[in-house]
Structure formats: C-alpha cells, structure tokens
N, C-alpha and C positions, 0 to 999 in steps of 0.2 A: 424455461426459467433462467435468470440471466445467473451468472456465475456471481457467486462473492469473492469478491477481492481482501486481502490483510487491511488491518485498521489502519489507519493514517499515520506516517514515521512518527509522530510527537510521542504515541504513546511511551517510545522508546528511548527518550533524551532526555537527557538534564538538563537542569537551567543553568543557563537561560537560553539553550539554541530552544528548547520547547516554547516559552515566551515568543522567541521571536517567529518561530515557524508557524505559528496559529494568527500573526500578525502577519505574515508573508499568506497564510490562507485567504483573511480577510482584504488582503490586496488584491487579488489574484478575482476572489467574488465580484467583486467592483467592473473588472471588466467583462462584459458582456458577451458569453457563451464564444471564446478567440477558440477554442476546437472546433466548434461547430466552421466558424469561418475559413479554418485551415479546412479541413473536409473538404469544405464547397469547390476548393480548388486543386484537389487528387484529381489525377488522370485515371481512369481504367488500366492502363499498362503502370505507373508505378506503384496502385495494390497488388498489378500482378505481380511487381520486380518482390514488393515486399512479403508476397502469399511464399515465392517460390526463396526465400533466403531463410524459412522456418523448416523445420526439423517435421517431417512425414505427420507426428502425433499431434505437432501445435498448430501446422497448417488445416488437419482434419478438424483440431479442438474449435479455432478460430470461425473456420465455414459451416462447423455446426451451429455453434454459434449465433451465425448471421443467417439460418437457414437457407443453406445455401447447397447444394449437394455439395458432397467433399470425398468421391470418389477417384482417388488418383490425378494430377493436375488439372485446376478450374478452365474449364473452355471458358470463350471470351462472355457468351451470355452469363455463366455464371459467376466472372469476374464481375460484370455490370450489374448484376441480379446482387453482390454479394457488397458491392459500394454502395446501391441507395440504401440495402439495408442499415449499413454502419452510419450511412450520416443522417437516419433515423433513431441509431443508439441514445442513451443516455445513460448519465449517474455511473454506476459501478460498473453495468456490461460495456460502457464507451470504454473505460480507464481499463478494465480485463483486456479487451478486443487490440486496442490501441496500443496497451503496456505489451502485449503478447508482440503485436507486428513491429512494432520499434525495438523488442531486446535485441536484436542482432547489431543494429548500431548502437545503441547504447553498450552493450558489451566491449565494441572496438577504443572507446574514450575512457575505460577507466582510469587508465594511468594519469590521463589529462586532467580528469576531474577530482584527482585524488591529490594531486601537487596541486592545483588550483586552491584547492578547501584548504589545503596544509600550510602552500607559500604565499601565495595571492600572486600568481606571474602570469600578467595581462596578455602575452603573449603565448602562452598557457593554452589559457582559454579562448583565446583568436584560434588557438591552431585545432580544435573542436569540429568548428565548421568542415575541415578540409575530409573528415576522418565520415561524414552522413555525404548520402548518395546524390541526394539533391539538397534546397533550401525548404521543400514542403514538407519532407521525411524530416529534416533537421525543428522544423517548428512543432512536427508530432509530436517528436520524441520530446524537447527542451518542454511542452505545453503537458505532458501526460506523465514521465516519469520520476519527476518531482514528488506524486502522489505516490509514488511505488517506495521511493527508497529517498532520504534528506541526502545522499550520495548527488543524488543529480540536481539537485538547487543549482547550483553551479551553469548546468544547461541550459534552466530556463532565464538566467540571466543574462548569457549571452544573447538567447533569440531576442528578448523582451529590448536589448539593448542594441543589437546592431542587424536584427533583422524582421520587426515589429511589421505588420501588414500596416499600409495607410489609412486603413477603414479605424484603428484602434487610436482612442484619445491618446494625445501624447501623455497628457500629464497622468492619465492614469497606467500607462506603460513604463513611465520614470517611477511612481509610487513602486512599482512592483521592485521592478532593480533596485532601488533603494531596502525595499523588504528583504530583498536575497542578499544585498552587500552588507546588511544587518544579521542575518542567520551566517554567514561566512564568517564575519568577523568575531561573531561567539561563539561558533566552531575553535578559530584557531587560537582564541583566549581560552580554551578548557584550562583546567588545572586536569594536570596528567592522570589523577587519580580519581575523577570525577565517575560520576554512577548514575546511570538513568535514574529520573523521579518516577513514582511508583504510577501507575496508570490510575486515573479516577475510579473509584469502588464504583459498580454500579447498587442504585438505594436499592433495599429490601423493599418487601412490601411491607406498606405500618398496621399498628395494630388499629383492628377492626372496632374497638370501642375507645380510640383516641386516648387509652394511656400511654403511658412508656413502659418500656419491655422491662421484665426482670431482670437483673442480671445472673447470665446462665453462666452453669460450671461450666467450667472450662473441656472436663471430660467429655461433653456430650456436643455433639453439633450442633450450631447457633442459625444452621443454614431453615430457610423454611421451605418447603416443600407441600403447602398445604391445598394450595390451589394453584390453576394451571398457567396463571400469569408467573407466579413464583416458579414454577418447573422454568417455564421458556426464559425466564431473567438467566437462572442457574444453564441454561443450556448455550444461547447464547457468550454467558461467561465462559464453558469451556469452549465455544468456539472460539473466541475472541483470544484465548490462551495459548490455542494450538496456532490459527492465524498468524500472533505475533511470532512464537518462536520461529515459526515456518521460514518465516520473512527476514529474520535474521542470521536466520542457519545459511540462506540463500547469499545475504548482503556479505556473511565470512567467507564463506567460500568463492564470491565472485574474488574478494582482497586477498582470498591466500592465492589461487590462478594467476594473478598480478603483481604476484612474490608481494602483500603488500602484509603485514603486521596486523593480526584481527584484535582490535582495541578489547581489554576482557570485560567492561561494563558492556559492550553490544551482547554478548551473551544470558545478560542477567535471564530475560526474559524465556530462555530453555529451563534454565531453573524453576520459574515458576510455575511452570505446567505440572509438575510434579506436586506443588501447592496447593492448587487449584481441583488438581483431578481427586487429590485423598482428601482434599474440604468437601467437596460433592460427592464421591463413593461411598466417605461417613455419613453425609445426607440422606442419601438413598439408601443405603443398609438401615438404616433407624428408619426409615418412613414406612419403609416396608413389614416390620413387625413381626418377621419372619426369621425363621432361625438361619434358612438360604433356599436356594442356591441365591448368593449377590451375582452381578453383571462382573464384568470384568473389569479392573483400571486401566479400559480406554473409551477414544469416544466414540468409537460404533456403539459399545454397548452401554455406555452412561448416559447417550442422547437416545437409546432407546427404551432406555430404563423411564427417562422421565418424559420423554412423550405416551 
C-alpha cells in the first residue's frame, strides 16, 4: 500500500500565496508527466549515491517501498530492481519515494531558498544549483518538493527556468516560472500579521429526505456518525488534521536548524488538531450510547473507534 503523503502546502496559506499556488498547480498539470521524464534519465549508481546519503530507517522505508529488499546496502541488482520500480510510481507514493530520496539536498538550500522568497536575489537562486549533486538530482528535487513544502517553489523555478529538458514545450515551462514568480511575489507582499485561510470543510452527508437540517444546540455534537461513509469523511478529517500539523512542525523546525524566525501563523494548523480531535471524540462518545469506556483523544483510537 503506497504511503500517504501531507495535503498540499495551500491548505496552509493565506491569501493570496493560496490563490496563487493552486494556479502554479494548474501550470505545472499542463505539462505532461516532467518526473516521469526526469526518471527516464537516472543512472543506477545515482539512485545508488541517493539510497546511500538517507538515514538507515529512510533508506529501508524507501526500498520497502519500491519492493525492493532493503537488507543492509542495496547490491546492484537491487539498485536496478528498485529504479524500474520508481519509474513505475505514481501520484502520492512517486511524491513520498522522491520527496524521501531528494530531502538531503533540499535540506542543504534552505538558507538559499529562504532569502530567495524573502529578498528576490537572482544570484540567490543561481547559487542553488551548485549546493545538488548532479543536474538530474537537482530536477528531482525543484520537480517533487514543491508539493512537500511552498518553501521550495523557489526550486522549481529555477529548474523550470534555467534547466528545463528539451522534450518540454517552452511556453508551457515559462507558464510555470511565471506561476512561481507570482506565488513569490505574494510571499514577499504578506502583511506581517497575516494568518493561514482556514482549510476547505469537507461537506457532510445531506439529509436523506432532501430537507434542511434543524438547527442543533450548540451543546450536543452536529458531527454525523450514522453511516459508514460519514465515519470515513470524519476519519479522514482527523487524518488530514494530524497530516497538516505534522508537516508543519517539520517546515519549523527545518527554519529554527537554519537560525531562521518560525513565522507564528505557520503554526496555526498544531492548533487545530486539538479542534478537530474533541469535535469527533464528542462524536463518537454520543454515537455510542454508552456510558464508556470512550477511546482515547488520539488517532490510533478515534480511527478505530470509527472503523
């Protein structure tokens, strides 16, 4: 089963970088599968360089992954065995696999990318390139971890812009750059005091004879529980909860390691897991009808409460 990866940076911005980043998504669709084209042209030895620059647990995670044995350093068949798998990935376990083998250079650029988004110094971001091992690692990384963290927009701007394969329409590789110098430049216009926009609710399920709902006391939980679509919306929701904080506890801590200032809106989103978890444990303690024992407020046992 392929890993899930955290929701898309937008959930986590304000506008208008969220505007513009769902507009950098829709550029980026347009061109036609550019991972898959960078893949085609990985060697066997620089998966190997990239298996052996991960951390014992992420190199085994990685060649699990790609079912690959992952028994102390990959011999060469199972470096070869463990590359057609990847460039038969797709969707979420490409962006996990990819995002996983790339964090060690992307870790070495934050500083780069952090004054990039702040000052706009083209020299900046020229000096990017020098900091990734090759130009194929450098296109993994600018192509995949854009989707991990809006931190690295930045990245894929330069690849898109000064080192684009010849196979990719020009003019839909200048769309994109244009998309990212659009999501930069509403980076560095925030107002200082600016606050993530709330993440889209996901809908309930409607009522089943096409009225509208009563409006319920406030004391009692509005959440529905009644059938097993409604369970997995509600579980999903705490995953999607835990996901985002995860993702951003991750993106502070890369900027405090980088002496860099962790902006206090990127936090919002720790907050609301707390939200989230006692809106569905008051769910599930009323569904159940029972005096107890309840699950406990976390998600081991609130997603096995409702499965």
């Amino acid at each position: 089963m392929a890993r899930r990866t955290p929701r898309t940076p937008h959930h986590t911005l304000p506008e208008p970088q969220r505007t513009q980043y769902l507009a950098l998504e829709q550029a980026v669709a347009e061109l036609p599968n550019p991972v898959g084209d960078v893949l085609a042209l990985v060697t066997e030895e620089q998966l190997s360089s990239m298996l052996e620059r991960l951390s014992r647990k992420s190199r085994t995670a990685v060649l699990q992954e790609l079912r690959t044995p992952s028994v102390g350093q990959p011999s060469t068949h199972a470096v070869r065995q463990a590359l057609g798998a990847l460039r038969r990935c797709e969707g979420a376990q490409q962006t996990y696999i990819i995002g996983t083998l790339t964090q060690p250079t992307l870790d070495g650029m934050w500083d780069g990318l952090s004054t990039w988004l702040e000052q706009g110094s083209d020299q900046g971001l020229s000096g990017l390139e020098e900091l990734a091992p090759d130009r194929t690692v450098l296109l993994l990384t600018g192509l995949v971890q854009w989707r991990v963290t809006h931190l690295a927009v930045p990245l894929l701007h330069l690849v898109l812009r000064d080192h684009p394969l010849s196979s990719w329409p020009a003019e839909d590789a200048d769309a994109i750059v244009r998309a990212c110098q659009a999501f930069e430049e509403a980076h560095r216009s925030r107002p200082i005091d600016s606050t993530p926009s709330e993440p889209v609710p996901r809908p309930v399920e409607p009522p089943v004879d096409g009225k509208e709902p009563a409006v319920p006391d406030e004391s009692v939980s509005t959440i529905d529980l009644s059938t097993t679509a409604a369970c997995t919306t509600q579980a999903e929701r705490l995953r999607d909860a835990f996901a985002s904080a995860t993702q951003v506890v991750s993106e502070a801590a890369t900027l405090l390691t980088a002496g860099r200032v962790v902006p206090p809106e990127l936090l919002q989103p720790v907050g609301q897991v707390g939200q989230v978890v006692d809106e569905v444990h008051a769910a599930v303690a009323l569904a159940l009808h029972e005096p107890g024992p309840y699950p406990e407020q976390d998600l081991p046992g609130l997603l096995d409460a409702l499965e």
